[in-house]
TORPA-4810 file (N, C-alpha, C, O; in nm, 3 decimals):
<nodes>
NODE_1_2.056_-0.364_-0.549_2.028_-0.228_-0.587_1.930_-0.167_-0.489_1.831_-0.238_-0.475_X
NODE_2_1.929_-0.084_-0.435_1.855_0.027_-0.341_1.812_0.123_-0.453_1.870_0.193_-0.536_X
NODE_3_1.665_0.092_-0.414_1.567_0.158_-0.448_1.471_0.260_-0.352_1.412_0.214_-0.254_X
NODE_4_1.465_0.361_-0.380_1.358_0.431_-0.251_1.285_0.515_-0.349_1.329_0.572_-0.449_X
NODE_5_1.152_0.510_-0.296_1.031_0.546_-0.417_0.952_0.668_-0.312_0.880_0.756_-0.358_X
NODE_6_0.990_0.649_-0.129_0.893_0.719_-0.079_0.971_0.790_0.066_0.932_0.727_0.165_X
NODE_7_1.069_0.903_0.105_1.132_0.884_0.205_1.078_1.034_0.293_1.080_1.148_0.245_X
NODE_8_1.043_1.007_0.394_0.973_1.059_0.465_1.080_1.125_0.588_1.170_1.059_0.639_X
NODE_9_1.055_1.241_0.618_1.137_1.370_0.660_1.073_1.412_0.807_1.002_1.512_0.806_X
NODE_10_1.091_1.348_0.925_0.981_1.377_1.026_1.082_1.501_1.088_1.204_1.493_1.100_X
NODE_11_0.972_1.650_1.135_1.026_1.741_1.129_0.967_1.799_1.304_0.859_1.758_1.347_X
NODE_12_1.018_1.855_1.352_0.962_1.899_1.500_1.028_2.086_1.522_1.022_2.165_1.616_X
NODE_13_1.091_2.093_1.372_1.089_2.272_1.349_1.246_2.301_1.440_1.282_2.412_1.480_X
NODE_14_1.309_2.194_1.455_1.452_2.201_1.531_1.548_2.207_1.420_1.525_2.157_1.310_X
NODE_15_1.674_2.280_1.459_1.779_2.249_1.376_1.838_2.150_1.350_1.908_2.154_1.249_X
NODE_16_1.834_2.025_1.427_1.838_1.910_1.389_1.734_1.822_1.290_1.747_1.738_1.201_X
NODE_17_1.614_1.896_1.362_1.523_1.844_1.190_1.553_1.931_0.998_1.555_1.880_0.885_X
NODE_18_1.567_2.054_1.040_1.636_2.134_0.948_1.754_2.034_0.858_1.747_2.014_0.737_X
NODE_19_1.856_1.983_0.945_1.960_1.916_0.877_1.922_1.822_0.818_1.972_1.791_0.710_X
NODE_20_1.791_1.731_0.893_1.769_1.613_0.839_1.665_1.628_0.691_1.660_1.555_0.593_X
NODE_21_1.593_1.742_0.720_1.542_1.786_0.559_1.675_1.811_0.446_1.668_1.780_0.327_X
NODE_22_1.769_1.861_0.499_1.885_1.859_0.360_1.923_1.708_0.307_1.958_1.681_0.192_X
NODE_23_1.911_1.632_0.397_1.978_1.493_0.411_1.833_1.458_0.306_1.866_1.448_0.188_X
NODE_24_1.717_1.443_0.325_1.582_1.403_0.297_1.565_1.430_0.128_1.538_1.354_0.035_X
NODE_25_1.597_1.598_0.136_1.574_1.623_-0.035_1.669_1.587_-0.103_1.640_1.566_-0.221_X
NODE_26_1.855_1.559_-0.054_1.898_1.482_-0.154_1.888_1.367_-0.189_1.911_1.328_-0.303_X
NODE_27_1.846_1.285_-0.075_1.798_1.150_-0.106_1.671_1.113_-0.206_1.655_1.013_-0.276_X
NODE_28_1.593_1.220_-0.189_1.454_1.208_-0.276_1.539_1.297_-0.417_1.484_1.322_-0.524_X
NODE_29_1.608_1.314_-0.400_1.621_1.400_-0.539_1.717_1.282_-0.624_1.684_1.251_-0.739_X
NODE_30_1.805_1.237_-0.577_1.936_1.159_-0.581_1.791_1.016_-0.674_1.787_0.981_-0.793_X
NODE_31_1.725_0.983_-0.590_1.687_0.849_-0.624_1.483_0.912_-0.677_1.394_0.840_-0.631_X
NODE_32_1.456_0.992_-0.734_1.383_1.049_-0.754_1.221_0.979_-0.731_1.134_0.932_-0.805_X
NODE_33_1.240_1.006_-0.555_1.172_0.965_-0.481_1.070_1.066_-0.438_1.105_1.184_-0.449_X
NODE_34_0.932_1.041_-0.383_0.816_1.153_-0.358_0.887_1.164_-0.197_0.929_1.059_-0.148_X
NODE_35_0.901_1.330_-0.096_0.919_1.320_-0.039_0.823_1.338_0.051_0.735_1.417_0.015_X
NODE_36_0.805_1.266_0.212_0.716_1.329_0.241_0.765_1.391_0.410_0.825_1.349_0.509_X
NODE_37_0.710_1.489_0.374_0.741_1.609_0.506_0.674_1.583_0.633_0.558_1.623_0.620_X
NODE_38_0.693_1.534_0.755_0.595_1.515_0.825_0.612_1.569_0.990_0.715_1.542_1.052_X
NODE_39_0.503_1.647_1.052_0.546_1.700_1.165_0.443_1.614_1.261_0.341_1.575_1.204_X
NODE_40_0.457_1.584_1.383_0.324_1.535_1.442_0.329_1.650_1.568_0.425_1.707_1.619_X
NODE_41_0.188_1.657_1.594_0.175_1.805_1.709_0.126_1.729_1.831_0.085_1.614_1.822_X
NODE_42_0.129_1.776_1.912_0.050_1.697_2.037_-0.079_1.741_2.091_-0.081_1.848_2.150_X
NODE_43_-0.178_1.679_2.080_-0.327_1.724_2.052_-0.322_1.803_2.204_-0.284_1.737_2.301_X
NODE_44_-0.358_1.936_2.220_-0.409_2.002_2.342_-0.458_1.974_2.483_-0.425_2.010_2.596_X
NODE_45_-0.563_1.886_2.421_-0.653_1.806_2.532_-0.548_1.687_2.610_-0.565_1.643_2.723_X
NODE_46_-0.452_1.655_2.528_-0.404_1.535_2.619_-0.254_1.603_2.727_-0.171_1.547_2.799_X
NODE_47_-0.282_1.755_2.685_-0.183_1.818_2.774_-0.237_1.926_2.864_-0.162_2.004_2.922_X
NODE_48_-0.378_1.931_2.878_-0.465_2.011_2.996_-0.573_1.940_3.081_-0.690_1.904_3.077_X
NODE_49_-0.444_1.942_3.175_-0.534_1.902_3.313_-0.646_1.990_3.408_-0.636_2.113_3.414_X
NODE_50_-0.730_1.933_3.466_-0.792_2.022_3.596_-0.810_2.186_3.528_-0.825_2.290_3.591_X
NODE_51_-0.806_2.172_3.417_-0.859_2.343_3.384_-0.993_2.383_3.257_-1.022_2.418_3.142_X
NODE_52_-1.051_2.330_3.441_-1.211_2.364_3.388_-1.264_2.495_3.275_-1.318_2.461_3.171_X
NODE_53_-1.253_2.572_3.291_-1.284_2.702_3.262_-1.188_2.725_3.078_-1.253_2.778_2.988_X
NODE_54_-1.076_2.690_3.057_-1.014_2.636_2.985_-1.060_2.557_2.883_-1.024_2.553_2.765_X
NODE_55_-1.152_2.486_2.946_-1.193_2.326_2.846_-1.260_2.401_2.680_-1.225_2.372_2.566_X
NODE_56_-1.358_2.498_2.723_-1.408_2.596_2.605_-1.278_2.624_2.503_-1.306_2.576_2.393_X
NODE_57_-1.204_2.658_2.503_-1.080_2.715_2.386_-1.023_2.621_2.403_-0.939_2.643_2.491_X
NODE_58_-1.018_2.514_2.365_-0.939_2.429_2.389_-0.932_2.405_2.212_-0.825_2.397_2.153_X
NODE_59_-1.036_2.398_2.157_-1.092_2.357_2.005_-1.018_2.459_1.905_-0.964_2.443_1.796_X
NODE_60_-1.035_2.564_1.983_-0.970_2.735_1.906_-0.799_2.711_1.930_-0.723_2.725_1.833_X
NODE_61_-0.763_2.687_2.022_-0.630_2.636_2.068_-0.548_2.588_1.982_-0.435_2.615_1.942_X
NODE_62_-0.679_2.459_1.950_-0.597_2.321_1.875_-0.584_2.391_1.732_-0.466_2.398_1.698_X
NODE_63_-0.654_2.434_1.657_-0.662_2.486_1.534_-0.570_2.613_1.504_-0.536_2.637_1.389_X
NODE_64_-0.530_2.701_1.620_-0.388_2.767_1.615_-0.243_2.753_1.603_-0.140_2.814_1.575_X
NODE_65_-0.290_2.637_1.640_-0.161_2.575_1.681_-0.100_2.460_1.545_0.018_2.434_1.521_X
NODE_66_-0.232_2.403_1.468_-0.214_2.370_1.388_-0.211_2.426_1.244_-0.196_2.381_1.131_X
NODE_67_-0.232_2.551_1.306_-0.230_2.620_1.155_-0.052_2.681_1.170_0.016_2.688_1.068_X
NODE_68_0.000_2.717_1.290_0.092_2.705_1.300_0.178_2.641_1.236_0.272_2.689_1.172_X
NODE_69_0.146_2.507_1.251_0.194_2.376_1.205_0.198_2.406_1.064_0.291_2.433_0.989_X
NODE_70_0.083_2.395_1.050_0.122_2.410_0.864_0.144_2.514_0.782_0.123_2.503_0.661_X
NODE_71_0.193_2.641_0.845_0.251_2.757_0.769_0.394_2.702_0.783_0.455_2.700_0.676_X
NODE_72_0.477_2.647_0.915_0.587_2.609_0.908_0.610_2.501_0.804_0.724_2.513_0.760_X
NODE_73_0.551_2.410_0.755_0.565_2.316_0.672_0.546_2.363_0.544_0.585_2.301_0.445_X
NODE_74_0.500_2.449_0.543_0.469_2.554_0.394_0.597_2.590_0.371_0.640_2.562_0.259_X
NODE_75_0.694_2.661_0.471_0.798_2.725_0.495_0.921_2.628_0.431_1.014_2.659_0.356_X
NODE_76_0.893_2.531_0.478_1.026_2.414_0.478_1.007_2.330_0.324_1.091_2.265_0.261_X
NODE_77_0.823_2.369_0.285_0.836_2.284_0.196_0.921_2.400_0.049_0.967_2.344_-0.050_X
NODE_78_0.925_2.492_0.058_0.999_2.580_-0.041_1.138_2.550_-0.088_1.242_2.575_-0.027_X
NODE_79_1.125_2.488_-0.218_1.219_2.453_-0.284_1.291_2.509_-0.419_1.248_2.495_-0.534_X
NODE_80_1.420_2.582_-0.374_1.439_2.683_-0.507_1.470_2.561_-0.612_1.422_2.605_-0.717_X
NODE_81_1.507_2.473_-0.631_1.552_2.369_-0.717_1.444_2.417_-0.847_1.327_2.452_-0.828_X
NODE_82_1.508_2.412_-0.971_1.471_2.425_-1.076_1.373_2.293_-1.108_1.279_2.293_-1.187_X
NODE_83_1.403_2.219_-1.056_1.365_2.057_-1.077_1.295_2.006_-0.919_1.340_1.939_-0.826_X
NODE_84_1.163_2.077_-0.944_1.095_2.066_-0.773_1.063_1.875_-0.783_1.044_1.804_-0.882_X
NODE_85_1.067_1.841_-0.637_1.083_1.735_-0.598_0.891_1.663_-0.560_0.830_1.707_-0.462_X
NODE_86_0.836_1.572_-0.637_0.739_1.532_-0.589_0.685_1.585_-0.386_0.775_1.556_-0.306_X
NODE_87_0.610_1.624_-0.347_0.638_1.639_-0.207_0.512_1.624_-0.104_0.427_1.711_-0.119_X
NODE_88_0.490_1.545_-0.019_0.373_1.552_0.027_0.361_1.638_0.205_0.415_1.588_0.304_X
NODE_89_0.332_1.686_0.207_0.300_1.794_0.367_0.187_1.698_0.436_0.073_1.669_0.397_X
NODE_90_0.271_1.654_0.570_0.167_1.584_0.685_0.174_1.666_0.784_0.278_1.712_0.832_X
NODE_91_0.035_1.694_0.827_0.011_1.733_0.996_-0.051_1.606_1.048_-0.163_1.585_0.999_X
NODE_92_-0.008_1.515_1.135_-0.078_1.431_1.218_-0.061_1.469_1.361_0.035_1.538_1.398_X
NODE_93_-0.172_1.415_1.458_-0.162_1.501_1.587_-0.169_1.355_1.666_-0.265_1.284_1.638_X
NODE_94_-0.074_1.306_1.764_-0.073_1.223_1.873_-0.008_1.229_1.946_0.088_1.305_1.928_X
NODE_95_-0.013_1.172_2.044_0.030_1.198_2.179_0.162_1.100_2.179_0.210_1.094_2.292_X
NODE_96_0.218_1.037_2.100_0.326_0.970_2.100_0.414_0.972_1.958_0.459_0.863_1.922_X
NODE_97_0.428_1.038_1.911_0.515_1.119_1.815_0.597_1.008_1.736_0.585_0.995_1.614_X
NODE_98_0.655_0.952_1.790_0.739_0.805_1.753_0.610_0.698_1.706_0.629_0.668_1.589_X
NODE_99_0.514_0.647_1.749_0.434_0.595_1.711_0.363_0.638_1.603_0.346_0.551_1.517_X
NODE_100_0.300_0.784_1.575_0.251_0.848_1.499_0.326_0.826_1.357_0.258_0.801_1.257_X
NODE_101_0.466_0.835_1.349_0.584_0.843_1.239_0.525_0.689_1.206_0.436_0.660_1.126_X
NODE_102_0.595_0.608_1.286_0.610_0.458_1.221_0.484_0.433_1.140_0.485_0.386_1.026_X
NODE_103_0.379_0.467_1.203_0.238_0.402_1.192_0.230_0.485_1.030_0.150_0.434_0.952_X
NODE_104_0.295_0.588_0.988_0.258_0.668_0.889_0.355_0.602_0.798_0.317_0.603_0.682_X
NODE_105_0.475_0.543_0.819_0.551_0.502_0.779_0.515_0.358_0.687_0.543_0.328_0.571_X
NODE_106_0.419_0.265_0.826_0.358_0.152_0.723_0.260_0.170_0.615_0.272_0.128_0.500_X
NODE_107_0.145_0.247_0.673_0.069_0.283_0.593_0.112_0.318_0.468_0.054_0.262_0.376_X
NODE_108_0.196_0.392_0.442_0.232_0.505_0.326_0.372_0.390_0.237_0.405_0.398_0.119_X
NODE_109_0.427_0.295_0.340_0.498_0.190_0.222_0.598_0.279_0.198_0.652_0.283_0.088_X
NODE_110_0.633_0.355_0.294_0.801_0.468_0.321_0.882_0.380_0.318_0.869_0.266_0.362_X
NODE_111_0.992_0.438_0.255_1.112_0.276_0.220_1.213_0.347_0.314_1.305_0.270_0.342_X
NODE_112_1.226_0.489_0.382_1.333_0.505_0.462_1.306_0.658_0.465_1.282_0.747_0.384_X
NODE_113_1.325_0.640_0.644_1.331_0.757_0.721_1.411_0.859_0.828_1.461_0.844_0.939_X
NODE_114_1.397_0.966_0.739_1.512_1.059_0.777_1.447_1.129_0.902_1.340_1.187_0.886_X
NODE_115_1.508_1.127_1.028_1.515_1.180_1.134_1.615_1.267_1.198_1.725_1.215_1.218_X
NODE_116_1.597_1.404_1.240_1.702_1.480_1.338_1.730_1.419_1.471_1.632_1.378_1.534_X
NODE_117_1.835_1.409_1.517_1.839_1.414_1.674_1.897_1.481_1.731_1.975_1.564_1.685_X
NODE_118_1.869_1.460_1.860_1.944_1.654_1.973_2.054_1.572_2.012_2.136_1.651_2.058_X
NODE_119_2.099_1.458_2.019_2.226_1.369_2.073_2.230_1.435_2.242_2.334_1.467_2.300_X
NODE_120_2.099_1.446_2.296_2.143_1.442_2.454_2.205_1.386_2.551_2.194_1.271_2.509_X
NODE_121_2.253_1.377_2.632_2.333_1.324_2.701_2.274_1.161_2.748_2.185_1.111_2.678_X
NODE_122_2.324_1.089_2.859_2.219_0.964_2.910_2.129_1.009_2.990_2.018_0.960_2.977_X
NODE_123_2.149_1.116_3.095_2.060_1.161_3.199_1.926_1.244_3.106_1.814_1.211_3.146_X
NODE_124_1.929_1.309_3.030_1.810_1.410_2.954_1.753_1.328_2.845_1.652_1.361_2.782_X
NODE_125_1.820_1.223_2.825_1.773_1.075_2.751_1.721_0.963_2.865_1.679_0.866_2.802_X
NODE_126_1.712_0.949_2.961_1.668_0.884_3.076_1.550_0.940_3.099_1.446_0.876_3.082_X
NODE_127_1.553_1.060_3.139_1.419_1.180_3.129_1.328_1.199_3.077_1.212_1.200_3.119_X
NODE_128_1.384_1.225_2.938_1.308_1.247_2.852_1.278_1.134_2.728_1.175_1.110_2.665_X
NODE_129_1.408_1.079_2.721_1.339_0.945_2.607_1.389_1.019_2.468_1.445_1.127_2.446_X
NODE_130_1.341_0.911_2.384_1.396_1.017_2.217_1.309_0.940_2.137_1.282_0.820_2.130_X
NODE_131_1.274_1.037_2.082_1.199_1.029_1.940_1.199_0.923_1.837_1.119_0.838_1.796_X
NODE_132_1.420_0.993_1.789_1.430_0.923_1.689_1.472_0.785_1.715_1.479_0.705_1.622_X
NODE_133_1.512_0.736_1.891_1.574_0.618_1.933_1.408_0.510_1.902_1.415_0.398_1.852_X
NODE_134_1.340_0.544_1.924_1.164_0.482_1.927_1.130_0.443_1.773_1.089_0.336_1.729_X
NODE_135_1.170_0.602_1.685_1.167_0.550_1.594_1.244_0.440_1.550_1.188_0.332_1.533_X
NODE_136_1.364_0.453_1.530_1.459_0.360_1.503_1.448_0.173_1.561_1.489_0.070_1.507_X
NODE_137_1.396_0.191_1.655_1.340_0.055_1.701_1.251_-0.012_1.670_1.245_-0.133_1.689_X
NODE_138_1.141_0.081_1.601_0.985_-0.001_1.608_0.945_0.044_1.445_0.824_0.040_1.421_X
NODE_139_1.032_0.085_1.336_1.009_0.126_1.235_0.991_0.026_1.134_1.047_-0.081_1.157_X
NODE_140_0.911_0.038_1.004_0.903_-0.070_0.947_1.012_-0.084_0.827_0.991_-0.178_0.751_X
NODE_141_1.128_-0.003_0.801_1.205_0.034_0.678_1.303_0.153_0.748_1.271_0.236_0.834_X
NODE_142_1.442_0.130_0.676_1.493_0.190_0.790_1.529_0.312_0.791_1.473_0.381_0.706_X
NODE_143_1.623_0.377_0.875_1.587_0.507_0.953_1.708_0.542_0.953_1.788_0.472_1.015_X
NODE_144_1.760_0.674_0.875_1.892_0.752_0.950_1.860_0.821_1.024_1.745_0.865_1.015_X
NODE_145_1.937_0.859_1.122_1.939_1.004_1.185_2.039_1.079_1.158_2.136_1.038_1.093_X
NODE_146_2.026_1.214_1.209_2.092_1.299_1.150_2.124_1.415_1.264_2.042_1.500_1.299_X
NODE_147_2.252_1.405_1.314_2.233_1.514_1.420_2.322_1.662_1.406_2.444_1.662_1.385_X
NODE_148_2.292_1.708_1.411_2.310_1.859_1.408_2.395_1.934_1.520_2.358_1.937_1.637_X
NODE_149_2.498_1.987_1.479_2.590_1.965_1.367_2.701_1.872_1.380_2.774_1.860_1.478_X
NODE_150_2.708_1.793_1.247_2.795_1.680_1.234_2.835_1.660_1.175_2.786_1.739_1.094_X
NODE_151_2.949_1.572_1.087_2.994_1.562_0.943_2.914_1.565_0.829_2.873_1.451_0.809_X
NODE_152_2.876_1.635_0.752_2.788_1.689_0.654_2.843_1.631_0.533_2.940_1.682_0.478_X
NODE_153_2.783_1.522_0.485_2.801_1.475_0.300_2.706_1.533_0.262_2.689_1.465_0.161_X
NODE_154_2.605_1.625_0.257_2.533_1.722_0.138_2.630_1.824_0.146_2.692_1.855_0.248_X
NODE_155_2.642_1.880_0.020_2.730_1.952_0.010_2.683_2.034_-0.110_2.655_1.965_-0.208_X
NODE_156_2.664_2.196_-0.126_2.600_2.275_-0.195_2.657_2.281_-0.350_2.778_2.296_-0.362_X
NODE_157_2.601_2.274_-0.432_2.601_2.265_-0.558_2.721_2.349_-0.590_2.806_2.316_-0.671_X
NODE_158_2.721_2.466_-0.516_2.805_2.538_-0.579_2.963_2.528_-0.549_3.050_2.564_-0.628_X
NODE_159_2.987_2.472_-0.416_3.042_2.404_-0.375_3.123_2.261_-0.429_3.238_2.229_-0.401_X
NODE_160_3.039_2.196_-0.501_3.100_2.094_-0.593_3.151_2.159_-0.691_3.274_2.156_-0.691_X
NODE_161_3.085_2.239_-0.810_3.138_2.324_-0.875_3.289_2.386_-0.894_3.381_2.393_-0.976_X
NODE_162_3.255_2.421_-0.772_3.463_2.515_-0.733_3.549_2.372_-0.705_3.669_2.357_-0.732_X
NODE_163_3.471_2.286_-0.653_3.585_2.123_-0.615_3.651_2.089_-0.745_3.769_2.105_-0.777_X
NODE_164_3.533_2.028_-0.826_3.566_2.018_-0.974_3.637_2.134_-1.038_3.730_2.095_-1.108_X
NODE_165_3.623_2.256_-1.034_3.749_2.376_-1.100_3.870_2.342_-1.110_3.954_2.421_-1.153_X
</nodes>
C-alpha cells in the first residue's frame, strides 16, 4: 500500500512547474497528504561579481526579490477547492537549487516529489544541467517529473462529470 503523508511541489514559476503543481494537489488531495510548495531563489551575492559600488543594495536587492518570491507562492498557493488542502509555502535561497530541494526533502520526511521539466535537448542539457535530473538522482524518496505539455491524467472535475453522463 502507498502511503504519502508529505509531497512537496518544487516550483521555479515555469509552466512546467505550473503542471507539476496540478500533478502535486491531486496527489495531496487523492492521498490526503500536507502539500508543500517550494521555490528556491539564488541568493544575490553569489551572482555579483567585481561590482564594488553595488555591494551596498545588494541586502535591498535580496529582499525584493524575495518578496517577489513569496507573493508568487501566495499566487499558486490559491486554492478554489471547497476542501482546501493542508499546505506549507517554502522560500529557501541557495546557490544549488537541486541540493536545496533534496536537503528539504530529508529534513521534512517528504515521501515524494513532484518536479517540472523543460525536456531540453542534450546540447542545452550539457550546458546547462537540470534541476529535476539532480533531483532525481540524489533524492531521498522518489520523484516524478512532469513536463509540460504532455499526456495529462489530471483531468478537471468537470470534465469527469460529462465522461460519466
Amino acid at each position: 500500500m502507498i502511503t504519502l503523508k508529505h509531497i512537496l511541489v518544487a516550483t521555479d514559476f515555469s509552466e512546467p512547474s505550473d503542471a507539476a503543481l496540478t500533478y502535486g494537489r491531486e496527489l495531496a488531495r487523492t492521498f490526503q497528504a500536507t502539500l508543500h510548495l517550494v521555490h528556491v531563489g539564488t541568493p544575490v551575492s553569489s551572482v555579483v561579481y567585481g561590482a564594488e559600488g553595488f555591494s551596498a543594495s545588494i541586502p535591498e536587492l535580496q529582499e525584493e526579490l524575495d518578496e517577489s518570491a513569496r507573493k508568487q507562492l501566495d499566487e499558486l498557493m490559491v486554492d478554489n477547492d471547497p476542501r482546501p488542502l493542508p499546505t506549507k509555502r517554502v522560500l529557501l535561497s541557495a546557490v544549488s537549487p537541486a541540493a536545496a530541494i533534496v536537503n528539504y526533502a530529508a529534513n521534512e520526511q517528504i515521501d515524494l516529489i513532484v518536479t517540472g521539466t523543460h525536456g531540453r535537448g542534450a546540447v542545452a542539457h550539457l550546458l546547462m544541467g537540470s534541476v529535476a535530473e539532480r533531483v532525481v538522482r540524489t533524492a531521498p524518496c522518489p520523484v516524478l517529473t512532469v513536463r509540460h505539455p504532455e499526456h495529462e491524467f489530471v483531468i478537471p472535475d468537470a470534465l469527469v462529470a460529462v465522461a460519466k453522463a
